[in-house]
DOPA-856074 format. One record per residue: residue number from 1; residue in one letter; x, y, z of N, C-alpha, C, O in turn. Coordinates in nm, 4 decimals. Layout:
% residues N
+-----+---+----------+----------+----------+----------+----------+----------+----------+----------+----------+----------+----------+----------+
!   k ! r !      n_X !      n_Y !      n_Z !     ca_X !     ca_Y !     ca_Z !      c_X !      c_Y !      c_Z !      o_X !      o_Y !      o_Z !
+-----+---+----------+----------+----------+----------+----------+----------+----------+----------+----------+----------+----------+----------+
! NUM ! A !        X !        Y !        Z !        X !        Y !        Z !        X !        Y !        Z !        X !        Y !        Z !
...
+-----+---+----------+----------+----------+----------+----------+----------+----------+----------+----------+----------+----------+----------+
This chain:
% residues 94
+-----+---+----------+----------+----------+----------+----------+----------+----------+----------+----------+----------+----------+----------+
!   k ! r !      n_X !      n_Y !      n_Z !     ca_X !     ca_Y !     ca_Z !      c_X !      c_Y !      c_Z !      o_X !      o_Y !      o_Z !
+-----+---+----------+----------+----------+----------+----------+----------+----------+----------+----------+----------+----------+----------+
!   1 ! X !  -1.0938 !  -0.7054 !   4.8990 !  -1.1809 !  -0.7184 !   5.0121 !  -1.1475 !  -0.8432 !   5.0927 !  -1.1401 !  -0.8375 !   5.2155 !
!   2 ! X !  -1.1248 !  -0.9693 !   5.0167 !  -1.0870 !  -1.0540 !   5.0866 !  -0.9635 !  -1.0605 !   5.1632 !  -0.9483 !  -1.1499 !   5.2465 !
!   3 ! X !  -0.8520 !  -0.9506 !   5.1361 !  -0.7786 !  -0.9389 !   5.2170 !  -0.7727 !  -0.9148 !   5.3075 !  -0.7196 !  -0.9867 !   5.3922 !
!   4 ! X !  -0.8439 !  -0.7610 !   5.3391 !  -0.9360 !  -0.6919 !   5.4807 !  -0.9919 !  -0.7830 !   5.5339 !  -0.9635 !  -0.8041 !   5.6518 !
!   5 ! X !  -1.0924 !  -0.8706 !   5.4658 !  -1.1727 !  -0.9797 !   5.5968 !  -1.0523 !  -1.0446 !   5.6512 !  -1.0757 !  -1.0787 !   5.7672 !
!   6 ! X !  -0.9374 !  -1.0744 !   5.6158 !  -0.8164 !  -1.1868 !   5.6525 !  -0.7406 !  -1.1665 !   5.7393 !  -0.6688 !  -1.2530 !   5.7895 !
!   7 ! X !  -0.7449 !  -1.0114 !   5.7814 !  -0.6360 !  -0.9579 !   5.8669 !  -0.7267 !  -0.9091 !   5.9866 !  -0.6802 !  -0.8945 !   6.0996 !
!   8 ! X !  -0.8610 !  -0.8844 !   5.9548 !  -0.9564 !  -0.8818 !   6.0701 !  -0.9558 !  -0.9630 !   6.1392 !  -0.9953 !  -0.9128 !   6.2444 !
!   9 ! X !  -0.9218 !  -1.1424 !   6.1676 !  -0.9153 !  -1.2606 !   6.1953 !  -0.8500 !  -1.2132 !   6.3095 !  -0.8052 !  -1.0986 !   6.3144 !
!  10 ! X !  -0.8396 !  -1.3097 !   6.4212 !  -0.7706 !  -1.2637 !   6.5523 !  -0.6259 !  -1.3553 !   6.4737 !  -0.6369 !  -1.4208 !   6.3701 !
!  11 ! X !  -0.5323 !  -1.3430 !   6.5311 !  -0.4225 !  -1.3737 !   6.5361 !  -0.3530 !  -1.3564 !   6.3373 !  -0.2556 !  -1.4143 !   6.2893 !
!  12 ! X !  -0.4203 !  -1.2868 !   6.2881 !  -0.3616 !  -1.3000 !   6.1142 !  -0.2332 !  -1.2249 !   6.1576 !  -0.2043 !  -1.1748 !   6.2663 !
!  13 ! X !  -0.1462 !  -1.2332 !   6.0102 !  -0.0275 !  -1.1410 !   6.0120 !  -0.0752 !  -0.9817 !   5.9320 !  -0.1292 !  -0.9588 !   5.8238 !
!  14 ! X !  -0.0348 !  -0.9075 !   6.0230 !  -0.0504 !  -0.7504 !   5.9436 !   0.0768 !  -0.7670 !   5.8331 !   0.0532 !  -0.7312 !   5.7177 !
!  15 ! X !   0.1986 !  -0.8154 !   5.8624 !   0.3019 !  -0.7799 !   5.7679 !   0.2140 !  -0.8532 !   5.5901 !   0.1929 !  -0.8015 !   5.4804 !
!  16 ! X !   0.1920 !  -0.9689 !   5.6393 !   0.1756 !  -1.0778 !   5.5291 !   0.0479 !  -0.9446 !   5.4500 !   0.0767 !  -0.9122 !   5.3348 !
!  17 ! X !  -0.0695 !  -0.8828 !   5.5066 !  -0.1690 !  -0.8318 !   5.4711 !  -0.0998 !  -0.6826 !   5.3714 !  -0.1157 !  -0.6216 !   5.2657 !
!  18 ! X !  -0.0158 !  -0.6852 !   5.4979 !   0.0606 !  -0.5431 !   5.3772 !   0.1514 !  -0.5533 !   5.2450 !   0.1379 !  -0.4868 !   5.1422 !
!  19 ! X !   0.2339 !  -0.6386 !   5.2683 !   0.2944 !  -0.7084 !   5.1464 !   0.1850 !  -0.7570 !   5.0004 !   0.1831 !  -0.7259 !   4.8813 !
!  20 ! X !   0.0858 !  -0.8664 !   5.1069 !   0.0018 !  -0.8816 !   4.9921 !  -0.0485 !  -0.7913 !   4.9003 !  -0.0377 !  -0.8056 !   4.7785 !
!  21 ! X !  -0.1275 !  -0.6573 !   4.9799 !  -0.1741 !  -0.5287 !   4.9220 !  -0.0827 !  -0.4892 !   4.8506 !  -0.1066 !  -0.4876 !   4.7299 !
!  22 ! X !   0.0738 !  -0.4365 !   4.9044 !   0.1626 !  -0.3880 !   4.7979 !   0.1917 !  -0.4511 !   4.6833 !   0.2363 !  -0.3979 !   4.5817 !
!  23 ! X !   0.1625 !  -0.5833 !   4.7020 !   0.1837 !  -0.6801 !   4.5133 !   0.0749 !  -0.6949 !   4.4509 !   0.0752 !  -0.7523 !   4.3421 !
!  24 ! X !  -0.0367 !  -0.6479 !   4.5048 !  -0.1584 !  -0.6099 !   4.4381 !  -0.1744 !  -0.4656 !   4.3362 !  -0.2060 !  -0.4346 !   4.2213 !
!  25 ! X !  -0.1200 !  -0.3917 !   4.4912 !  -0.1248 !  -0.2271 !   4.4019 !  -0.0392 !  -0.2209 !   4.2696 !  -0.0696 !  -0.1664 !   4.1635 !
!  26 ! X !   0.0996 !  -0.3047 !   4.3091 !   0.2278 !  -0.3059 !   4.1783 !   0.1529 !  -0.3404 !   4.0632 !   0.1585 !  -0.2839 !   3.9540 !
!  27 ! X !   0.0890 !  -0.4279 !   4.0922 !   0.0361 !  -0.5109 !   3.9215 !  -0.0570 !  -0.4748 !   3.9040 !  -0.1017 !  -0.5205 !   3.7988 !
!  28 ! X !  -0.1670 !  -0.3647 !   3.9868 !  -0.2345 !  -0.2836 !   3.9264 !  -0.1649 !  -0.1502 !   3.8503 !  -0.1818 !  -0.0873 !   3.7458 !
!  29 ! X !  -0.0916 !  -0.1468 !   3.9474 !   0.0164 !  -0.0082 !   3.8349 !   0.0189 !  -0.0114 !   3.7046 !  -0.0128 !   0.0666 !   3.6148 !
!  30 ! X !   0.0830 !  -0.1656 !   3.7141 !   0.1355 !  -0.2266 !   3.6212 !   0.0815 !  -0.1653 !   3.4856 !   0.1213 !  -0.0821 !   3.4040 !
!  31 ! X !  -0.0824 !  -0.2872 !   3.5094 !  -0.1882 !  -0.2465 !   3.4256 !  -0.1848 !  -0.1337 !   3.3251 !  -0.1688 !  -0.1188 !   3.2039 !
!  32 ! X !  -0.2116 !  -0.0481 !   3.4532 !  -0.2525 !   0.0484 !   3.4233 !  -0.1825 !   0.1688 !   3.3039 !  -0.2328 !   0.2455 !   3.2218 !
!  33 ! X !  -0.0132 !   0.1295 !   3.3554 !   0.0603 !   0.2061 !   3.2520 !   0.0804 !   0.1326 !   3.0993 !   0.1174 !   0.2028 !   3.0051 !
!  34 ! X !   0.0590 !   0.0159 !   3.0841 !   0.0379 !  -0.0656 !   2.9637 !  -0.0889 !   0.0184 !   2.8935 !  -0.0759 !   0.0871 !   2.7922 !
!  35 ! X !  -0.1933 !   0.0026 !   2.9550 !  -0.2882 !   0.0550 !   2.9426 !  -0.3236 !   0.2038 !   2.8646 !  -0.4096 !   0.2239 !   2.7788 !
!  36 ! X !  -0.2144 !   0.3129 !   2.9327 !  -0.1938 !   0.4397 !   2.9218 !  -0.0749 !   0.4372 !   2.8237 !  -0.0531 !   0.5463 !   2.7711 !
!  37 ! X !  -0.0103 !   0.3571 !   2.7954 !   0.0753 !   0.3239 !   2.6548 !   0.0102 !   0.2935 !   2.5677 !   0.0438 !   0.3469 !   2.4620 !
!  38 ! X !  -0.1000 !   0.2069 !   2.5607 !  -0.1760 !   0.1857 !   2.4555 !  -0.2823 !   0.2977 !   2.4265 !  -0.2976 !   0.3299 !   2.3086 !
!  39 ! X !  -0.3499 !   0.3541 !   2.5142 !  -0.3921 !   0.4950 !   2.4811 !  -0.2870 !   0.5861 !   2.4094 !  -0.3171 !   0.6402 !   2.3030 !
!  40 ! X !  -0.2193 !   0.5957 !   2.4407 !  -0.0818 !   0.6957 !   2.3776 !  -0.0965 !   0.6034 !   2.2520 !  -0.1865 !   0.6313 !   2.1728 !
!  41 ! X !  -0.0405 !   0.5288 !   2.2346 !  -0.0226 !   0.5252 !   2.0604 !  -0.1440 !   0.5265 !   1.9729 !  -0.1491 !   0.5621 !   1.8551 !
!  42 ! X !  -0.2560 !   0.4754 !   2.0602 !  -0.4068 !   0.4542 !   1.9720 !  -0.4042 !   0.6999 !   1.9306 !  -0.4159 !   0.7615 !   1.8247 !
!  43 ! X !  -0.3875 !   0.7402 !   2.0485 !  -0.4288 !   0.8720 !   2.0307 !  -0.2872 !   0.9129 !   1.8847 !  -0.3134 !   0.9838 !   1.7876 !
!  44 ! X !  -0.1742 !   0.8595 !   1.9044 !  -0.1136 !   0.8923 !   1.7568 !  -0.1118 !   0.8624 !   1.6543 !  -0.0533 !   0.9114 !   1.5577 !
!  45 ! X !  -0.2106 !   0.7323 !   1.6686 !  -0.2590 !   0.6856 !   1.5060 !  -0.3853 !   0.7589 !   1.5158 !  -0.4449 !   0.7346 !   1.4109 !
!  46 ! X !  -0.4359 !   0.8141 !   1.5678 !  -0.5936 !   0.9250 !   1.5295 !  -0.5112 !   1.0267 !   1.5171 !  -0.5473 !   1.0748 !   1.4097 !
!  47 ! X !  -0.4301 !   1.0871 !   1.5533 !  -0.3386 !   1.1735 !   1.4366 !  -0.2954 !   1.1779 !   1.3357 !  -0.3161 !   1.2565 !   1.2432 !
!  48 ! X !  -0.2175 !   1.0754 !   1.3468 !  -0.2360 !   1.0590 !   1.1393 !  -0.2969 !   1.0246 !   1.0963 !  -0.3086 !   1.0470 !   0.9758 !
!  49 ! X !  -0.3893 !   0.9361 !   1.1707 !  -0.4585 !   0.9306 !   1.0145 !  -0.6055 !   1.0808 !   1.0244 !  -0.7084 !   1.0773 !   0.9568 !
!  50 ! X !  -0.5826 !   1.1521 !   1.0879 !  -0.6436 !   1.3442 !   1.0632 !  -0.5611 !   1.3714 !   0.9520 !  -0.6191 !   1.3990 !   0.8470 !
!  51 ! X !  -0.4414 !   1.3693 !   0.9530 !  -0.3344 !   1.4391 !   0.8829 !  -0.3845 !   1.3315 !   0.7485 !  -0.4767 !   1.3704 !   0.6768 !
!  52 ! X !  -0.3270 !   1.2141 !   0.7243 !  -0.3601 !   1.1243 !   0.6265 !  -0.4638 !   1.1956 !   0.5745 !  -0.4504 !   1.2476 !   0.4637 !
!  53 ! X !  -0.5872 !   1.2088 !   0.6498 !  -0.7386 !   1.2584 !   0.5673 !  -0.7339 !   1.3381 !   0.5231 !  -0.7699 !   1.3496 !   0.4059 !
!  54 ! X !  -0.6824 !   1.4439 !   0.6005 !  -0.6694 !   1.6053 !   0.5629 !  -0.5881 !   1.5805 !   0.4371 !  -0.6696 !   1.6140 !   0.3511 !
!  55 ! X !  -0.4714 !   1.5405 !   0.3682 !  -0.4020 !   1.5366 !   0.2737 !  -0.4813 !   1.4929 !   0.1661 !  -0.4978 !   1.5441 !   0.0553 !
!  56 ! X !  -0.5387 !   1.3668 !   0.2268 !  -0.6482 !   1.3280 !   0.0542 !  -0.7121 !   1.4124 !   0.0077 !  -0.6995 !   1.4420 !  -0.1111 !
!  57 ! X !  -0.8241 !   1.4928 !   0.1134 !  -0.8872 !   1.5570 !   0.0779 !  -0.8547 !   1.6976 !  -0.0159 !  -0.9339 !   1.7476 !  -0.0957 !
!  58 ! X !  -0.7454 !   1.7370 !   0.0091 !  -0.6644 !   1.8288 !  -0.0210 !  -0.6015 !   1.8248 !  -0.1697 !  -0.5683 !   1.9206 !  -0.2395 !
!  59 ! X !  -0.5954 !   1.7068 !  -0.1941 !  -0.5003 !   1.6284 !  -0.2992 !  -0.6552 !   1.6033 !  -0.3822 !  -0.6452 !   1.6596 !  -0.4912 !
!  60 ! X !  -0.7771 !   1.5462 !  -0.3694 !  -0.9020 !   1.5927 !  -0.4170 !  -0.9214 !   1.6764 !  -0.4144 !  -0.9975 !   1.6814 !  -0.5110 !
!  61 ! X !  -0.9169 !   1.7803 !  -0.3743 !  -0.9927 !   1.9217 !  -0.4028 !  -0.9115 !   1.9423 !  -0.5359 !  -0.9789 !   1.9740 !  -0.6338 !
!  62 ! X !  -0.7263 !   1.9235 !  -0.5590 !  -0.6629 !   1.9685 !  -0.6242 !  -0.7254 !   1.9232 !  -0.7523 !  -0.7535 !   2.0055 !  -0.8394 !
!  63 ! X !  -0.7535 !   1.7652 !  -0.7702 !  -0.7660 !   1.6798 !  -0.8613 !  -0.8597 !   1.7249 !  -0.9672 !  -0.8477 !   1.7316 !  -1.0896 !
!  64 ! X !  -0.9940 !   1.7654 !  -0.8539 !  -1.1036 !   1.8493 !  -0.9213 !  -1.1601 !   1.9621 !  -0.9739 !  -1.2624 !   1.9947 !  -1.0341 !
!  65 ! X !  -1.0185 !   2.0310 !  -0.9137 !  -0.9725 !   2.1542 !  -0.9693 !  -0.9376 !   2.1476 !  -1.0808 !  -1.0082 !   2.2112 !  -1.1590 !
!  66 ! X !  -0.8437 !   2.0879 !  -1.1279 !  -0.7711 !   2.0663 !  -1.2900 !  -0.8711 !   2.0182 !  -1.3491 !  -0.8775 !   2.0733 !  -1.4590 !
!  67 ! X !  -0.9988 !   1.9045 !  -1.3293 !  -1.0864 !   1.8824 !  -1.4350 !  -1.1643 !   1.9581 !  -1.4185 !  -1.2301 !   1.9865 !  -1.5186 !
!  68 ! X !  -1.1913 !   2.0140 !  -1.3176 !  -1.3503 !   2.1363 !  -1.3515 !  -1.4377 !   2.0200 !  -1.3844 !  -1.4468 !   1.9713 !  -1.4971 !
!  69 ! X !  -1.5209 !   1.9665 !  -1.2460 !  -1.6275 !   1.9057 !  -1.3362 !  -1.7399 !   2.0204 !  -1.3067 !  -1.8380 !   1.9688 !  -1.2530 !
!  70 ! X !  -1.7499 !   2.1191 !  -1.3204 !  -1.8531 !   2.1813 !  -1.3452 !  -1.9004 !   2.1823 !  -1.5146 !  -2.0107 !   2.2049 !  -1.5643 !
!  71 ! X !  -1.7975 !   2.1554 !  -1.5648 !  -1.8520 !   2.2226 !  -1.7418 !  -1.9032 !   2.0597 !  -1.7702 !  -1.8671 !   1.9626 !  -1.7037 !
!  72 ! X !  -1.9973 !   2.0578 !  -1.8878 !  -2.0839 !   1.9770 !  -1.9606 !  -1.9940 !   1.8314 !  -1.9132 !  -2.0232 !   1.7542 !  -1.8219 !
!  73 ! X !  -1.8966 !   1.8253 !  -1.9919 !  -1.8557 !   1.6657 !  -2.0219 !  -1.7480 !   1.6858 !  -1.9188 !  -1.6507 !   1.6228 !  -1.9601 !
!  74 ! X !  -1.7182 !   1.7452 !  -1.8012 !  -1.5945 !   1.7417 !  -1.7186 !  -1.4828 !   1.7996 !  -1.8153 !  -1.3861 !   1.8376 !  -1.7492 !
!  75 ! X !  -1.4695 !   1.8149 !  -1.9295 !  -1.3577 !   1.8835 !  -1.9338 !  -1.3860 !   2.0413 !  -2.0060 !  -1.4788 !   2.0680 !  -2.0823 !
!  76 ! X !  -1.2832 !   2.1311 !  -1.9606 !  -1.2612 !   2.2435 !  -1.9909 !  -1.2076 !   2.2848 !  -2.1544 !  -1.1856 !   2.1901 !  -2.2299 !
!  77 ! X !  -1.1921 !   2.3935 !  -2.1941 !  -1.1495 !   2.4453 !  -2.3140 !  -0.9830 !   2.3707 !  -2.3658 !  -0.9348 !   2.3264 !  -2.4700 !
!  78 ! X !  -0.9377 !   2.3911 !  -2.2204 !  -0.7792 !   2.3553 !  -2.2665 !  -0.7886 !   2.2274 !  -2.2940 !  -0.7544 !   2.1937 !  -2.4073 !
!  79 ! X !  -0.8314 !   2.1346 !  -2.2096 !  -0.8683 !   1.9768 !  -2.2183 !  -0.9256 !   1.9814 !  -2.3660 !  -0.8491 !   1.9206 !  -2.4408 !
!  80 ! X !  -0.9904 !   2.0124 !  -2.4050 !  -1.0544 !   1.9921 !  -2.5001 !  -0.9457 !   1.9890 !  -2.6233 !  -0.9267 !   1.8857 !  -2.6874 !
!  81 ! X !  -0.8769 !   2.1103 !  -2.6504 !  -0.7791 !   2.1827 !  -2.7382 !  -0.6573 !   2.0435 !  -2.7551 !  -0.6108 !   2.0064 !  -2.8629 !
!  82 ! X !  -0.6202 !   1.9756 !  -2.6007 !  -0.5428 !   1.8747 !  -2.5923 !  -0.6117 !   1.7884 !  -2.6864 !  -0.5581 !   1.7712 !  -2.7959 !
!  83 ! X !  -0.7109 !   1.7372 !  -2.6636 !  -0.7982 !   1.6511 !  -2.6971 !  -0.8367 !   1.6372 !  -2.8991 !  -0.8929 !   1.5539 !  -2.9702 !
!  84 ! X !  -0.7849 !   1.7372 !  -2.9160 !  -0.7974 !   1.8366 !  -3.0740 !  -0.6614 !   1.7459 !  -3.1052 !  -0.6639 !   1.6504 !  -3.1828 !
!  85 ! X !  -0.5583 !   1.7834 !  -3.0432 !  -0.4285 !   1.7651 !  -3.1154 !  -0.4145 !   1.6076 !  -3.1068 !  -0.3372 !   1.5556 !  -3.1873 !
!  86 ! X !  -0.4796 !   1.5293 !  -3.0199 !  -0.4510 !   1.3854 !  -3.0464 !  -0.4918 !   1.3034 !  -3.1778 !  -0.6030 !   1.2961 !  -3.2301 !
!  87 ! X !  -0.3984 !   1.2570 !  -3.2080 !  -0.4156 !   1.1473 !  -3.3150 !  -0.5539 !   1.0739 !  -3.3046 !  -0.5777 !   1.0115 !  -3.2012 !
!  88 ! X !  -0.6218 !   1.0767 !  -3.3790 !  -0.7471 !   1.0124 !  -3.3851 !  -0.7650 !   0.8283 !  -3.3448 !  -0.8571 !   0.7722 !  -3.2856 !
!  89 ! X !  -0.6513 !   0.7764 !  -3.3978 !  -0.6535 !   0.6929 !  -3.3139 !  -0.6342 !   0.5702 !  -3.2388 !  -0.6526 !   0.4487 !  -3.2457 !
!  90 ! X !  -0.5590 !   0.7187 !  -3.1164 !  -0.5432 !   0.7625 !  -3.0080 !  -0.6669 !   0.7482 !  -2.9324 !  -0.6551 !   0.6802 !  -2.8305 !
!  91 ! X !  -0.7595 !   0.7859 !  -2.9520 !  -0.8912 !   0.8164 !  -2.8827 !  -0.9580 !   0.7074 !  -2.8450 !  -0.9286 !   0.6060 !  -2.9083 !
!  92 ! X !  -1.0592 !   0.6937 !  -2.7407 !  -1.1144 !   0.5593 !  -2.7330 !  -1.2623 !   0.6150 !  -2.7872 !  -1.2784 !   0.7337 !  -2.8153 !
!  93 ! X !  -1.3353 !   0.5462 !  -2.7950 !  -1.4667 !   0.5841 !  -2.8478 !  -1.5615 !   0.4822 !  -2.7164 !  -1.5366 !   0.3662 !  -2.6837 !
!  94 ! X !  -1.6652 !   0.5673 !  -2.6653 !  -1.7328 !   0.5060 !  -2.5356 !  -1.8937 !   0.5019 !  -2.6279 !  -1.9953 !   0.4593 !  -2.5729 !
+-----+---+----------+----------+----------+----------+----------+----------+----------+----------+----------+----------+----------+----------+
């Protein structure tokens, strides 16, 4: 704005007013594509880490699959059978 009031002045320079504006607009460009670079990479780290999440979760579902904590003590028949053949002790006692 203060430029516009400057060139309104009787005798200002129009060239000097246009130049000025054009090294204004540049380094707003500027800005702006820094700006839109840093959006770009912020939006590809919220991609992986979707993907990152999605994998844990995935990799948990698996985890909790093999123990079955649905049954009594979390482990299943086979767990158990393992649990048979170990050396006594082997075992921790809780």
């Amino acid at each position: 704005m203060m430029l516009l009031h400057e060139v309104d002045k009787p005798g200002s320079d129009v060239d000097e007013y246009v130049d000025s504006l054009d090294a204004i607009l540049a380094h707003k460009m500027e800005i702006i594509s820094l700006l839109r670079g840093r959006l770009t990479n912020f939006r590809d780290h919220l991609r992986e880490e979707e993907i990152l999440s999605k994998k844990f979760y995935e990799q948990r579902a698996e985890v909790l699959d093999v123990f079955d904590l649905n049954d009594k003590d979390g482990f299943n028949s086979d767990d158990m059978q393992l649990l048979a053949n170990l050396p006594q002790e082997n075992l921790v006692k809780h």
